[in-house]
MDTraj code that builds the backbone (N, CA, C; nanometers):
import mdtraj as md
import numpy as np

residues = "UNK UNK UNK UNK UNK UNK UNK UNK UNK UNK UNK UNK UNK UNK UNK UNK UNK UNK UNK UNK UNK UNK UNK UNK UNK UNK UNK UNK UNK UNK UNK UNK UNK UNK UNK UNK UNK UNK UNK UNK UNK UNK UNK UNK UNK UNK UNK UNK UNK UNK UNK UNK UNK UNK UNK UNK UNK UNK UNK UNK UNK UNK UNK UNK UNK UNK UNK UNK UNK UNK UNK UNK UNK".split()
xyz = np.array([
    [-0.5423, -0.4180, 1.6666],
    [-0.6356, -0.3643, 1.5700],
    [-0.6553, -0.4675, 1.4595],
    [-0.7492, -0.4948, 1.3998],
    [-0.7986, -0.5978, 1.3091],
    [-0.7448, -0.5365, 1.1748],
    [-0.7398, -0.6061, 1.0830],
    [-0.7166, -0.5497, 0.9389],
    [-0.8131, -0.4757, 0.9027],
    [-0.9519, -0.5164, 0.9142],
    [-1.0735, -0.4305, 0.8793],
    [-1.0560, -0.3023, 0.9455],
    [-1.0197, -0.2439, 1.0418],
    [-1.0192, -0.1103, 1.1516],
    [-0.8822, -0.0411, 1.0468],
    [-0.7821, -0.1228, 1.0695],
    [-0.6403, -0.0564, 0.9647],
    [-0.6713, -0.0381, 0.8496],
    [-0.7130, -0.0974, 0.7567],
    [-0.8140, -0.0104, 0.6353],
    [-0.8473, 0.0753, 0.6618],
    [-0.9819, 0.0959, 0.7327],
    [-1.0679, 0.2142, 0.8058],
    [-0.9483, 0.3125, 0.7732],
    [-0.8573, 0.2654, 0.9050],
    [-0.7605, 0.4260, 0.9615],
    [-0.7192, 0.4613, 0.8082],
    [-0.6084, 0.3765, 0.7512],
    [-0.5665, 0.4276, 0.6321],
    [-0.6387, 0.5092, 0.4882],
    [-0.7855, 0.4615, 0.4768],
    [-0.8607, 0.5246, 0.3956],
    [-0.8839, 0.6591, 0.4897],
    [-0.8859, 0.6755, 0.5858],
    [-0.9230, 0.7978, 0.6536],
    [-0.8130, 0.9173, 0.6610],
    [-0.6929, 0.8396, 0.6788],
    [-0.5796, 0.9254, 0.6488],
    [-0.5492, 0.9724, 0.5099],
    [-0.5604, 0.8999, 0.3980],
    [-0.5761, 0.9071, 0.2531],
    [-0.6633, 1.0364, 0.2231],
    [-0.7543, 1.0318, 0.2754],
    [-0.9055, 1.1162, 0.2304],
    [-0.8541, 1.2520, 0.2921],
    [-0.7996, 1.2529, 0.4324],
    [-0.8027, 1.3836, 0.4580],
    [-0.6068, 1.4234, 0.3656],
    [-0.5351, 1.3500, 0.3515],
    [-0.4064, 1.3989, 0.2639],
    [-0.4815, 1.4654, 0.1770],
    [-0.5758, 1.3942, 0.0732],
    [-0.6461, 1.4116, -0.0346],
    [-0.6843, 1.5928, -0.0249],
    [-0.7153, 1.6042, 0.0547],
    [-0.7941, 1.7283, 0.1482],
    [-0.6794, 1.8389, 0.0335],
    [-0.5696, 1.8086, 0.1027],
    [-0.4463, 1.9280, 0.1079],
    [-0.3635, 1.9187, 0.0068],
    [-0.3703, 1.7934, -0.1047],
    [-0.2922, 1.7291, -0.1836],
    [-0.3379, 1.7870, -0.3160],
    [-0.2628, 1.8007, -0.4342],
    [-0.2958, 1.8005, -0.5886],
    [-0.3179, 1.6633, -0.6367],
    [-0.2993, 1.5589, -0.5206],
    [-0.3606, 1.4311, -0.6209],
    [-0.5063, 1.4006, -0.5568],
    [-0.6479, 1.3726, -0.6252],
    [-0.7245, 1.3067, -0.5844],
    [-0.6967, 1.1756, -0.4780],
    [-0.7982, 1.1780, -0.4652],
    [-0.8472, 1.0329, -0.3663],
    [-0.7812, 0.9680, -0.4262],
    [-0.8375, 0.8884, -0.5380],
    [-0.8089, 0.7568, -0.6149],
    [-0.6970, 0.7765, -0.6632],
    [-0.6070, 0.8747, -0.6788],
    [-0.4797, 0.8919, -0.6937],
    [-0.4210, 0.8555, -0.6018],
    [-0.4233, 0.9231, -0.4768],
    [-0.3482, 0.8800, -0.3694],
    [-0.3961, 0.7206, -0.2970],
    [-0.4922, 0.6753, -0.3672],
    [-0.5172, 0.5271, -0.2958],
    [-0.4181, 0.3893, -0.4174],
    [-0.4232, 0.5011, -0.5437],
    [-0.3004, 0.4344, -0.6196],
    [-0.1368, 0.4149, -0.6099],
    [-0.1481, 0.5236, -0.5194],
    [-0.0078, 0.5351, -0.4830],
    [0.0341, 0.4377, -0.3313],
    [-0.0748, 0.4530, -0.2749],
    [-0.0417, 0.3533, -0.1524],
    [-0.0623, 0.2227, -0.1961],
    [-0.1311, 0.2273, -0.2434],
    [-0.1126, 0.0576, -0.3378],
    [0.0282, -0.0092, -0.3470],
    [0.0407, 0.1000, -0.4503],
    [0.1575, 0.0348, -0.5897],
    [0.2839, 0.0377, -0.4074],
    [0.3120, 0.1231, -0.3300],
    [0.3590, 0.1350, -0.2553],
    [0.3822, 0.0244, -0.1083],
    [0.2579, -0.0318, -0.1211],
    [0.2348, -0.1443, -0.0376],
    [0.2714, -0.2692, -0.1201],
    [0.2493, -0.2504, -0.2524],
    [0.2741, -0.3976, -0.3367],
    [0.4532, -0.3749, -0.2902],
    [0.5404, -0.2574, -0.3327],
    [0.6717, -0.2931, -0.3201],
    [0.7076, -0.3703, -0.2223],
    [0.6740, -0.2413, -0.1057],
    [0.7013, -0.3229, 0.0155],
    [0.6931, -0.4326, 0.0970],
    [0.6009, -0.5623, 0.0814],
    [0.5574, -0.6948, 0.0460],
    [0.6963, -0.7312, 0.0030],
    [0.6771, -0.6874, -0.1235],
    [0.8122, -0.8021, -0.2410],
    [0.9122, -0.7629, -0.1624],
    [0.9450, -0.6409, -0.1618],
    [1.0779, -0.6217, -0.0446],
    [1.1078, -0.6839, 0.0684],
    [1.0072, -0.7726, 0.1206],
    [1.0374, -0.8247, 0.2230],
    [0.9982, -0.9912, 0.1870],
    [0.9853, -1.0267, 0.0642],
    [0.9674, -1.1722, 0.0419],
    [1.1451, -1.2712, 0.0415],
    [1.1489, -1.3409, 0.1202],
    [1.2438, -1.3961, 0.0856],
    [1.3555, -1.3923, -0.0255],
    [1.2854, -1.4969, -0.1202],
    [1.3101, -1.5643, -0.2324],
    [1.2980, -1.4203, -0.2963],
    [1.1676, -1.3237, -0.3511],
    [1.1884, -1.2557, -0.4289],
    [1.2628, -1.0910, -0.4162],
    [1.2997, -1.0618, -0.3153],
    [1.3767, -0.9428, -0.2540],
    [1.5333, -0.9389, -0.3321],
    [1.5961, -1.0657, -0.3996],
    [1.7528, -1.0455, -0.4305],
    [1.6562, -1.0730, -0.5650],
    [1.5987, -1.1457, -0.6474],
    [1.5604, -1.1405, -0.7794],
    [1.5048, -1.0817, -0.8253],
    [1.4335, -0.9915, -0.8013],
    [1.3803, -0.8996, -0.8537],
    [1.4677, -0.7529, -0.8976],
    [1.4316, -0.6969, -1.0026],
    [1.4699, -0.5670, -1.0538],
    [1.3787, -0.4652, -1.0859],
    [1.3653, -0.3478, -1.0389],
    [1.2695, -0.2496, -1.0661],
    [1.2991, -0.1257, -1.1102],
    [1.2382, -0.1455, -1.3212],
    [1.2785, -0.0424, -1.3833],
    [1.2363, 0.1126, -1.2997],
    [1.1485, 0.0968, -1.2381],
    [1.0668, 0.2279, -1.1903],
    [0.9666, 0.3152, -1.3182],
    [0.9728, 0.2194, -1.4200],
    [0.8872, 0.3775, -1.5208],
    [0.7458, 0.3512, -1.4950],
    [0.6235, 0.2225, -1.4465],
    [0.5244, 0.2283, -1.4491],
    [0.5124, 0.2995, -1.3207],
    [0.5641, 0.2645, -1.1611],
    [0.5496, 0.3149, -1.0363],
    [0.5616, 0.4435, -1.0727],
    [0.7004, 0.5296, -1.1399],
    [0.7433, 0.6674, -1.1562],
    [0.5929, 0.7234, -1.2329],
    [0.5566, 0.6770, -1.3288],
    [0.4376, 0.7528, -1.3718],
    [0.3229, 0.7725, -1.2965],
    [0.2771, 0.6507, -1.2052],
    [0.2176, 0.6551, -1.1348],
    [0.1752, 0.7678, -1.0024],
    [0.3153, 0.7311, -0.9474],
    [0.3567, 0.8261, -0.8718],
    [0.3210, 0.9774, -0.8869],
    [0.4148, 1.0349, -1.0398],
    [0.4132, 1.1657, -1.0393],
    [0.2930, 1.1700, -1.1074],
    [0.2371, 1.1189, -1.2053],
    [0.0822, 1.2331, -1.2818],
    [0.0400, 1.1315, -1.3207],
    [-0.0544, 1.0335, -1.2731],
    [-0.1202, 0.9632, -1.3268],
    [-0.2604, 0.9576, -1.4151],
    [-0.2721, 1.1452, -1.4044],
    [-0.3613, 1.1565, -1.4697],
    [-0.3446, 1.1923, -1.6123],
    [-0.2121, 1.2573, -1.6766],
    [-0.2015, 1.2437, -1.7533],
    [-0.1189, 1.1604, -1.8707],
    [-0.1951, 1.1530, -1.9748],
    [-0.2294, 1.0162, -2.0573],
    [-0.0449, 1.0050, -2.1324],
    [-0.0228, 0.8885, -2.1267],
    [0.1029, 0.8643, -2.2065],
    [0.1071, 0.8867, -2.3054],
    [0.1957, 0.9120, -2.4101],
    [0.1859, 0.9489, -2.5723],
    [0.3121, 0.8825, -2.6423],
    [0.2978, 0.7696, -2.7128],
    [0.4387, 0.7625, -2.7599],
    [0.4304, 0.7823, -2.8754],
    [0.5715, 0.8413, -2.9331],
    [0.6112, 0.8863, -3.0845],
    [0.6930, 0.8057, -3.1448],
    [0.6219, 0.7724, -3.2466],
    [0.7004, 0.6784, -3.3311],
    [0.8475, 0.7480, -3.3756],
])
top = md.Topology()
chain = top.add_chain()
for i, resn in enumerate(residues, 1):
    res = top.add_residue(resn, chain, resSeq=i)
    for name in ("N", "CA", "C"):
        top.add_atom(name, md.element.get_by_symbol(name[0]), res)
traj = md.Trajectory(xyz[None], top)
């Protein structure tokens, strides 16, 4: 299968999750993202033992990306 067709499938699988899911589309195409970026680095050589991952931008991501951060002084 070409990369162009594996897109295809994966936006197609996305759309119908989307279907049954509380996250939108573009939610869930954020999450396979940020999800595909890990997995890459996880498998880079060099950067797989140097790297450290706080988890708070992915974690927000993840759980509610729709709603807005607020910090208190």
């Amino acid at each position: 299968m070409s990369d162009n067709g594996k897109t295809k499938l994966v936006l197609r699988r996305v759309a119908r999750l989307a279907k049954t899911s509380s996250l939108s589309i573009n939610e869930l195409r954020i999450v396979v993202a940020l999800e595909r970026i890990v997995a890459r680095l996880e498998t880079h050589k060099k950067l797989r033992d140097a790297l450290v991952f706080k988890g708070g931008f992915l974690l927000l991501k993840a759980l509610d990306s729709s709603v807005p951060v607020q910090f208190r002084p």
